[in-house]
N, C-alpha and C positions, 0 to 999 in steps of 0.2 A: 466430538471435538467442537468446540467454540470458535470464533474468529472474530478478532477487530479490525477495521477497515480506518485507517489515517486519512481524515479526510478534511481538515480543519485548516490545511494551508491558506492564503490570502491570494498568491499567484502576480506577484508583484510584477514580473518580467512577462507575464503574457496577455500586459493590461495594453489596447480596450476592453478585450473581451471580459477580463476579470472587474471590469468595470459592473458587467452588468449581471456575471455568471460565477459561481464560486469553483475554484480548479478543478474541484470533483467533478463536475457537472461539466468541462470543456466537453465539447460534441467531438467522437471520434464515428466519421461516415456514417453521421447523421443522426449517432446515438449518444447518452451521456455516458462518458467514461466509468459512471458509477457503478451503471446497470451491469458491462461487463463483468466487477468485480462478484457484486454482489450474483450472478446466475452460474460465473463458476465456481463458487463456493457452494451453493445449492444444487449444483450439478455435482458435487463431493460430496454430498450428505451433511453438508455444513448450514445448519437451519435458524442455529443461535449468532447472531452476528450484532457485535455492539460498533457503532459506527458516529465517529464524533467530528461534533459542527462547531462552527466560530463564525468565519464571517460569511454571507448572506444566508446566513442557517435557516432563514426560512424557507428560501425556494430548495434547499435538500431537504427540510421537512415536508415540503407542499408535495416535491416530486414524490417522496416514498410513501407517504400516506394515500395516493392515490394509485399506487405500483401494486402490484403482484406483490410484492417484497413486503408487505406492509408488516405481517404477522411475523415477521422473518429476524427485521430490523428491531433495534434499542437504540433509542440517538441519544448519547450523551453530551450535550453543550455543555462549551467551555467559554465563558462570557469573556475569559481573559486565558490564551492559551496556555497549559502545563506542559510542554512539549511533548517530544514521541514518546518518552520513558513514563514521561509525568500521565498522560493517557491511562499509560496499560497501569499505572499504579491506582490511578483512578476508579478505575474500573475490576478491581482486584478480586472481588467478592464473586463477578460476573462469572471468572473461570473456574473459582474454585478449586479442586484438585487435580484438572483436568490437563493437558498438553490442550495447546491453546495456537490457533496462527493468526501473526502480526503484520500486514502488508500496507506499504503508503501506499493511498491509491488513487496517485497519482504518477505510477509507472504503465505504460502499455506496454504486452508481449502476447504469447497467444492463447492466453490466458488455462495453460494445460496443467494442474498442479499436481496431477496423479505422479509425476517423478519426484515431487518433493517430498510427496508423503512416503513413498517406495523410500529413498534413503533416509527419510526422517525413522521409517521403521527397520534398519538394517545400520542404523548408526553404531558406532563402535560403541561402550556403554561406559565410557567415560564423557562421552558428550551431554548434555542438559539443552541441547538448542542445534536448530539444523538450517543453514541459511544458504538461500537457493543463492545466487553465484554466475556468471555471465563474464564473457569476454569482448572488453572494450578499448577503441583506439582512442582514448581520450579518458586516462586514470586519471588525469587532474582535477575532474571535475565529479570524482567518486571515491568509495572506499575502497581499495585497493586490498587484496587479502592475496595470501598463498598456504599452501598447505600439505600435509607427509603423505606420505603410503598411503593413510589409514583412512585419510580424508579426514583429518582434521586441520583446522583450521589454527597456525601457528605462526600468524605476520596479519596485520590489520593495518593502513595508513588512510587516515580519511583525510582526502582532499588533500593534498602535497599537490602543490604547483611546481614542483621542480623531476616530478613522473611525467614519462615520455612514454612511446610504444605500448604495442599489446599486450593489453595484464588482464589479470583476472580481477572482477570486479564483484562487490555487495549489490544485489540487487534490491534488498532493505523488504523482503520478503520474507520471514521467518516462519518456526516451529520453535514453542518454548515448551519445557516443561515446569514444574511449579518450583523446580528448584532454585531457577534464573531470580526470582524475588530476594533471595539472598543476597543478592548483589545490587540492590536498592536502596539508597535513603530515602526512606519515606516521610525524612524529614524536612528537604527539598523541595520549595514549593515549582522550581521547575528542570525535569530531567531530559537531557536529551540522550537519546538510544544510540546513536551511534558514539557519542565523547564521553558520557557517562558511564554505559553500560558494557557495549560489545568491545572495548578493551579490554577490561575486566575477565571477560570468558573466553581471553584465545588461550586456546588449547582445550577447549571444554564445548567450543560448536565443531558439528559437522558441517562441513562443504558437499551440496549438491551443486555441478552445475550442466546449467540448461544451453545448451547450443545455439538458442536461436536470438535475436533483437532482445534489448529489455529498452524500452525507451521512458526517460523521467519528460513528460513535457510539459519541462520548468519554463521552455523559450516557445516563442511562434517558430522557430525552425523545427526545434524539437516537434510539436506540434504539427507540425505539417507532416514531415517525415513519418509520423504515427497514422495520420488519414491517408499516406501513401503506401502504407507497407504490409503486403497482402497474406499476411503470415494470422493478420487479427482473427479471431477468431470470427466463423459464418453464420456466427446462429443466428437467429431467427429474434430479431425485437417483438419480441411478447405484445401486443395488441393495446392491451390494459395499458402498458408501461408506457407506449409510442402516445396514445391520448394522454397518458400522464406529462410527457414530455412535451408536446403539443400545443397544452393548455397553458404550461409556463411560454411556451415564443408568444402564444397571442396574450399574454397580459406584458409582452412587453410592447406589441403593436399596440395592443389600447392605448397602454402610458403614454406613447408615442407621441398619440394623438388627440390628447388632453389640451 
């Protein structure tokens, strides 16, 4: 299996820092959020990962070319973004006929994907897509889904501000198979994945969902709550990667002090 990593966001509401750092790269306890993604996917046997850049896409290129990761990664820049749909469209050739996972990565949780793939493999076989799923007191600010017996997925509302209490929410982490490109225009110079597309296939995704935090940190609160919340996973910042990360803080002391 293949995997792409959404990672092209700007991070408008968690600026300064996005001032100086692109979302992907926000520091969670003192690592890039990126590294998480990209080591539990490799920790799944997931070795092919295309992963796209837009703005400061240099220092995501600086970081991974000097990463563990390096042989790992495929950066696709997008000079001008195609959104989250427009991405995987992009990149279409990459997966080929393969079931393929889609994750913005810019969500923390505990980075465990082994239950995604268990029901992505035990899905009912009317589904084409299996999308992990999280319970949140705050639907207003997510995809809000519910779903039958069978665990499929058959009620989608993204972002309703008039959703109150606990619902079960999108954690905008997938499993697709190649049949989901059916439901693409590829004529669309830009698609977004959750308006465009996961409409489209309720009744056609599985629902896994995961128990524990899913945090998007779109805000400095959000953000905080992610470097406090001890659910992250413990592994070990890889050596290479911690100098790869390193060497970007001191080019920003140099700049500093120009």
């Amino acid at each position: 299996m293949k995997a792409l990593l959404l990672a092209g966001g700007i991070g408008t509401r968690l600026k300064p820092l996005t001032n100086f750092l692109p979302k992907c790269l926000a520091p969670i306890n003192g690592r890039p959020l990126i590294d998480y993604w990209i080591s539990a996917l490799v920790d799944n046997n997931i070795t092919e990962i295309v992963l796209n850049t837009h703005y400061l896409s240099n220092l995501v290129q600086e970081y991974i070319e000097k990463s563990t990761w390096k042989n790992s990664i495929h950066i696709s820049h997008e000079p001008s973004l195609l959104g989250t749909g427009g991405t995987i469209i992009n990149n279409k050739s990459f997966f080929q006929t393969d079931d393929f996972l889609v994750a913005h990565a810019d969500n923390v949780f505990n980075f465990n994907l082994k239950e995604l793939f268990i029901s992505h493999e035990k899905k009912n076989k009317q589904a084409i897509a299996t999308m992990l799923t999280f319970y949140t007191n705050e639907p207003q600010n997510c995809g809000v889904v519910s779903m039958d017996e069978d665990f499929i997925i058959n009620k989608f509302d993204e972002k309703n501000p008039s959703l109150s209490g606990r619902s079960l929410a999108n954690a905008a982490i997938y499993i697709f198979s190649k049949d989901v490109f059916d439901y693409f225009d590829e004529k669309k110079n830009f698609i977004d994945l959750s308006l465009d597309i996961i409409p489209k296939l309720v009744g056609k995704i599985n629902g896994c969902i995961h128990q524990g935090n899913i945090i998007d940190i779109g805000t400095f609160s959000a953000w905080n709550r992610a470097n406090l919340d001890i659910q992250i996973s413990g592994q070990k910042f890889l050596e290479k990667n911690q100098k790869s990360w390193e060497s970007i803080l001191r080019s920003f002391e140099t700049n500093s002090n120009e």
